[in-house]
Structures are given as C-alpha cells and as structure tokens.
C-alpha positions in Angstrom: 233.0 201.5 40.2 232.3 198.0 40.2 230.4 196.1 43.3 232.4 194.7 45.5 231.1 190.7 44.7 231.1 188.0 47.9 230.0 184.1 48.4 228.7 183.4 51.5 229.3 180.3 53.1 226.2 178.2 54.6 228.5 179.0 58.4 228.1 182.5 57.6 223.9 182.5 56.2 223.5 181.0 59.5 225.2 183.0 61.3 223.5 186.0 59.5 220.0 184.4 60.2 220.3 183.7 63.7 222.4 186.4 65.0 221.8 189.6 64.1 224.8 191.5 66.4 226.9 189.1 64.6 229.7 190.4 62.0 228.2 187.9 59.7 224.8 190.0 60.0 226.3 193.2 59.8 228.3 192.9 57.0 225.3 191.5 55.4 222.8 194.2 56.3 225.0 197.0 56.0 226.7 197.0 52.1 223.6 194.9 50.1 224.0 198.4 48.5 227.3 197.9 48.2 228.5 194.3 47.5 226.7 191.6 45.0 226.0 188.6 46.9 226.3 185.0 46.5 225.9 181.5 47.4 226.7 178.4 45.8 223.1 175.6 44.5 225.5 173.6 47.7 224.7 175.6 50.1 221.5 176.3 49.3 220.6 172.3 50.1 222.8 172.7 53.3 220.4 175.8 54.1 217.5 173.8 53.3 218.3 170.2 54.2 218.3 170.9 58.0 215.3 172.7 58.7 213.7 170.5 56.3 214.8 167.3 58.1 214.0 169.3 61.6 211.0 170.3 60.5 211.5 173.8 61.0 208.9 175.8 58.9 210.1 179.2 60.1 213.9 178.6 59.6 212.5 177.5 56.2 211.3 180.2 55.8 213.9 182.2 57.4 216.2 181.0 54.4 213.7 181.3 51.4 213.3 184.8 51.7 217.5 185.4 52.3 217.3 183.5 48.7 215.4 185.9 46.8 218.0 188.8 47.1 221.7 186.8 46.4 222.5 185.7 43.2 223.0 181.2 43.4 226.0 179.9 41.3 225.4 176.6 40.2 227.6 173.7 40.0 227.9 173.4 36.6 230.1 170.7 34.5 232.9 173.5 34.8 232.9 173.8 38.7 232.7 170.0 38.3 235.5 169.2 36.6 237.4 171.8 38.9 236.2 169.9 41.8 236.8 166.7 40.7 240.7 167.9 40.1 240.7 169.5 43.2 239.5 166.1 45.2 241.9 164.1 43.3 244.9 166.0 44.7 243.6 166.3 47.8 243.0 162.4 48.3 246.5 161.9 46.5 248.1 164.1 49.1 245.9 162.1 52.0 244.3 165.7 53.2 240.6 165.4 52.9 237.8 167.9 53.3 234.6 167.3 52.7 233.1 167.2 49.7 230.4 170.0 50.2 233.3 172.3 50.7 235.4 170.6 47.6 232.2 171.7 45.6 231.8 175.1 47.2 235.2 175.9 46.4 235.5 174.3 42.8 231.7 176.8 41.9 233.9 180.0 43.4 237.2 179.2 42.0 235.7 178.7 38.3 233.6 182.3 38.7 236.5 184.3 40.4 234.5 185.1 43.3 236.0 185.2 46.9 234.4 183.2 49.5 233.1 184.6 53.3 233.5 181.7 55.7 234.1 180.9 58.7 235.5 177.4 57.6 238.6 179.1 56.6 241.2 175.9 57.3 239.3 173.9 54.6 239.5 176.6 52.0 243.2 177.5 52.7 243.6 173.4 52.2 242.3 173.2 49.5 243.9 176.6 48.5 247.6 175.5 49.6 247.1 171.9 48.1 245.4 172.6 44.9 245.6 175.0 41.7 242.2 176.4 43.1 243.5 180.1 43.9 240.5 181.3 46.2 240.4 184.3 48.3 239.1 183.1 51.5 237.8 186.0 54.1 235.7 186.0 57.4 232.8 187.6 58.2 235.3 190.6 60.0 238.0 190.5 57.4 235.3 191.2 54.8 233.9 194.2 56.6 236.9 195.4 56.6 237.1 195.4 52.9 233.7 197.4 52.3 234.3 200.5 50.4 
C-alpha cells in the first residue's frame, strides 16, 4: 500500500510548531509513519521570512529542523505556468487571492498532491474558478483520512 501523501500549508507548520494539542500537531506526529509529507519552496520563505525579519533564532530553528523530514516541491516552470493561468482567470473573473497561495496551489495542482490548510476559502476559489482540481483538507478532515 501506498503512503498516504499531504502538503502542508505554512497555517498548518505553524500551527504544528506552536501548538502541540493542536490537530495540526497531531496529525503530524502521529502518521510520519504513515503519510509522506510536503511543503511547497513558498512556504518555506513564509516559514523563514518571519522569524527572520523578527529575529527569532529559536523559531528559526524551530522550522529548520521540521525541514529536514518533509519532502519541498519546488516551483518549477510547470507550477509556473499553472499559476500564471490560474491568476489570469482569477483576475479576469475579479476574485483575487494572493499570490503566495496562487503559487502554493499551482506547485500542488501540477504534482497531484492534496493540500492541509486551514486557508480553505482561497483554495476552494481558486478550485471553483480555475481548472486547478485540488483536494483541499484541514488539519481534522485529514486525520480523519489516516489509514
């Protein structure tokens, strides 16, 4: 049987790292046996940028060590050209998101791998809007999904 494979949204790494009673945690800490995980080169820089800017060495370091166990998807000219196409239709249609979230959706759409967030009216946006077909889960949905 195959893992069960899962991107994590930067809501939900936080989450994971600063709550650990959180569903975010526990789904995290209870299947790494269990599911692959991911996370997209975007939100790595969102997991970075702020306790870089902050100055916070041990949320830095917090994050650096989450990174050495998930597997990072880049954006590649594939997810790019997927985003771009997705932003296009959403600006035609005047139903923005940001652009983070265009990208994070464009890397998991073009690898066919569900995203964990807890951003879930973006991703459904850009989901009803767009040819992007993305299964979007939270934190509890997904835990309910663990084999």
């Amino acid at each position: 049987m195959e893992a069960l494979e899962l991107c994590l949204d930067t809501d939900v790494v936080i989450e994971f790292l600063k709550d650990q009673s959180s569903a975010a945690s526990k789904l995290i800490r209870e299947s790494r046996d269990r599911v692959r995980f991911f996370v997209t080169s975007i939100t790595v820089y969102e997991l970075i940028y702020g306790p870089s800017y902050g100055g916070y060495e041990k949320e830095l370091d917090d994050v650096r060590t989450f990174l050495l166990w998930v597997t990072v998807l880049p954006l590649d000219a594939e997810s790019a050209r997927i985003a771009a196409e997705i932003d296009a239709m959403l600006h035609k249609k005047g139903k923005l998101v940001g652009l983070r979230d265009v990208f994070i959706a464009a890397i998991c759409c073009r690898n066919e791998i569900p995203l964990v967030t807890r951003n879930v009216s973006h991703f459904n946006l850009i989901t009803k809007e767009t040819r992007c077909k993305l299964e979007i889960f939270t934190p509890e949905e997904a835990l309910q999904m663990l084999p």
